[in-house]
C-alpha positions in Angstrom: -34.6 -41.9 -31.4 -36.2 -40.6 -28.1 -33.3 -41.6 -26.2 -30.7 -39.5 -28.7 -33.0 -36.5 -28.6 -33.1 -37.1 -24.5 -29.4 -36.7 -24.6 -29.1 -34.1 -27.2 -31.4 -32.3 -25.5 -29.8 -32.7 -21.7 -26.0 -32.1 -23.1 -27.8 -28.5 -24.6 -29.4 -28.1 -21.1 -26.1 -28.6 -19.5 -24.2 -26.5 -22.0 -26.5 -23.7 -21.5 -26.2 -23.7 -17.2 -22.3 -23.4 -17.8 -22.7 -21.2 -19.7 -24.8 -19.4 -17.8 -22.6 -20.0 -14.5 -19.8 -19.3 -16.7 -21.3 -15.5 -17.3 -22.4 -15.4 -14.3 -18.9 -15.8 -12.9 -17.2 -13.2 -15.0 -19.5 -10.6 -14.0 -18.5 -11.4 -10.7 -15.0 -11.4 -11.2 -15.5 -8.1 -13.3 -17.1 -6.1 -11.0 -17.2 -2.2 -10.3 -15.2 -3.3 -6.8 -12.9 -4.8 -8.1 -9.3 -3.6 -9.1 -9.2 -3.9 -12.6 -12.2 -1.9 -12.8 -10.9 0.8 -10.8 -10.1 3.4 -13.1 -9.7 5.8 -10.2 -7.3 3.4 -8.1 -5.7 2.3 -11.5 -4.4 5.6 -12.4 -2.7 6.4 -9.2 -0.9 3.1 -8.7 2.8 3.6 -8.9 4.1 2.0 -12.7 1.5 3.8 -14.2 1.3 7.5 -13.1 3.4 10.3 -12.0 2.8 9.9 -8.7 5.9 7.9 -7.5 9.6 8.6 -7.0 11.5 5.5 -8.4 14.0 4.7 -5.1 17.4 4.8 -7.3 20.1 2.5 -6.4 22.9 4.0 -5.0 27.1 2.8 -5.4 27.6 2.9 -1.7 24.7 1.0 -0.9 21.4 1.7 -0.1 18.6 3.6 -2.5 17.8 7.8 -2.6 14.4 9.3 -3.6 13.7 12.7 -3.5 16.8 13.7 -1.9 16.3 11.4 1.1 18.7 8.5 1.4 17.1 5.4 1.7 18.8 1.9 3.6 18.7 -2.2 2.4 14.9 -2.9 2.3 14.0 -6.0 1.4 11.6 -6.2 -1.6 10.4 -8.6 -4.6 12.5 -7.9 -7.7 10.1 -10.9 -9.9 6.4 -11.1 -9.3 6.2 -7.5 -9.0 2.7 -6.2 -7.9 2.2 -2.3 -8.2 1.5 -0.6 -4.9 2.5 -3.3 -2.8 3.9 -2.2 0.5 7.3 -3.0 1.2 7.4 -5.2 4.8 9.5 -2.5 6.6 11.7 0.7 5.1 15.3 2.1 6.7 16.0 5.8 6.5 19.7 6.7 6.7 21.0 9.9 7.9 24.5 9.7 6.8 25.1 13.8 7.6 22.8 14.3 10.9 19.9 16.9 9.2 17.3 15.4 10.5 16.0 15.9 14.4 14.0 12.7 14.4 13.5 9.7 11.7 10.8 7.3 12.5 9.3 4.5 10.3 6.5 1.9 10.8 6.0 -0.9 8.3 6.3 0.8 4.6 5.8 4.5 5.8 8.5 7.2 7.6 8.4 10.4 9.1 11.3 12.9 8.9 11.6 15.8 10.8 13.4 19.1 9.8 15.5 20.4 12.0 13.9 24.1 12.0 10.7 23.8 14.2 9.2 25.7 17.1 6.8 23.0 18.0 8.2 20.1 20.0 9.3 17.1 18.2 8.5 14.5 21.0 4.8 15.1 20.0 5.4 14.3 16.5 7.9 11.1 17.4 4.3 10.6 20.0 1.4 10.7 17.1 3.7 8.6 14.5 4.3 5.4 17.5 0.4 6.0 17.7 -0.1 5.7 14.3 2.3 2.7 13.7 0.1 0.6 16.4 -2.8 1.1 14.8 -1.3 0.2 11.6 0.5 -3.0 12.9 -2.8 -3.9 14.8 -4.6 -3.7 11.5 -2.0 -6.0 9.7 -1.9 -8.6 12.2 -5.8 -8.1 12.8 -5.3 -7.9 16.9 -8.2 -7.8 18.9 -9.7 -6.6 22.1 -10.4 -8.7 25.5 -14.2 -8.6 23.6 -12.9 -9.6 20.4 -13.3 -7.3 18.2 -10.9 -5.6 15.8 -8.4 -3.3 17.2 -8.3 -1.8 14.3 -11.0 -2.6 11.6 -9.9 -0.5 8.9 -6.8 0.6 7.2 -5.3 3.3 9.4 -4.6 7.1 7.9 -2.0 8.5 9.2 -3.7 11.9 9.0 -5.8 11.1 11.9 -2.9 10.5 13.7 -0.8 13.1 12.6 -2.6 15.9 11.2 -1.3 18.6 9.5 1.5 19.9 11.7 1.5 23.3 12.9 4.7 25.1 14.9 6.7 22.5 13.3 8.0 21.2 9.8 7.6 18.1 8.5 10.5 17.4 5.7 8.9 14.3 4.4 6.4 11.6 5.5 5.5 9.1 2.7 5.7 4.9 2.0 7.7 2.5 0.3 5.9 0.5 -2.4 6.5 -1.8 -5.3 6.6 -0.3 -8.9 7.3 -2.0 -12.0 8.6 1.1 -13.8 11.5 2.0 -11.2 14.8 0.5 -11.5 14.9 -0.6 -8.3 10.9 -2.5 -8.3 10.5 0.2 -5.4 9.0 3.8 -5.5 8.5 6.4 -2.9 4.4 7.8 -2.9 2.8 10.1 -0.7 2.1 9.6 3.0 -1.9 8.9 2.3 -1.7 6.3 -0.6 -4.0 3.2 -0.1 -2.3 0.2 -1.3 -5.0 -1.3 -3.9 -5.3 -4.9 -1.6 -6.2 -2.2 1.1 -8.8 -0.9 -1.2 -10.4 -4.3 -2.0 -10.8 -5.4 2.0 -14.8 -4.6 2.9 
């Protein structure tokens, strides 16, 4: 009888510390950092807000967003996670507007061709920016080793708002379940929500 009541009475104990982990665990995994309990990241990821522009296949190849005529870019049509940056975007310039196109990773830069300030800058402060980013990505570091670039770049502090010249468009390429094409077009300053999530 002692022995049965031992065992009853270690198989509750046991149950209890799972469960107990178990809790434990979920409020862990359901966190106020984490995604899911984002509401303010939630709402601006791209398949569930207004703030995209799906990319729009197009019959002669390639995809257009917001007038701009977009190249091939490789990106996930199954497993599609919203916000994801697309590895690297093309621009195409089929009818020579632009003075410059420039692109790093998922982002571009497109400049009008009515400016007064010099255009070399620009094309200067974007390959600044797209080091930083690409030093961030592949986590480069110095001679001392630290990180090149700890945290996500902005491309604001690179390229701040231009003045003397136009800008016709600066923005990134990420995944979105909603557009046709699994890709949508957000503005230049959109964290990607794995981006958000790194300490």
């Amino acid at each position: 009888m002692r022995k049965h009541f031992k065992i009853m009475l270690g198989l509750t104990l046991a149950g209890i510390t799972f469960q107990a982990c178990k809790k434990e665990n979920k409020v862990e995994d359901d966190g106020l950092g984490k995604l899911k309990d984002r509401v303010d990241l939630k709402m601006g990821l791209p398949g569930q807000s207004n703030v995209e522009a799906y990319l729009i296949p197009q019959p002669g190849g390639g995809y257009m967003a917001n007038n701009i005529r977009f190249g091939d870019i490789p990106h996930k049509i199954i497993n599609v996670v919203n916000g994801e940056p697309v590895g690297y975007v093309e621009v195409w310039d089929p009818t020579a507007q632009y003075i410059s196109v420039s692109t790093t990773g998922p982002y571009f830069l497109i400049i009008r061709p009515a400016f007064t300030g010099s255009p070399v800058t620009t094309r200067k402060q974007f390959a600044d920016f797209g080091t930083a980013f690409d030093d961030f990505v592949n986590g480069r570091r110095n001679a001392d080793s630290t990180l090149k670039q700890p945290s996500y770049p902005l491309m604001d502090t690179y390229l701040p708002n231009p003045g003397g010249w136009e800008l016709i468009e600066r923005g990134m390429i990420v995944s979105s379940t909603a557009s046709p094409s699994k890709m949508s077009l957000v503005p230049y300053n959109f964290i990607p929500p794995m981006m958000n999530m790194i300490e």
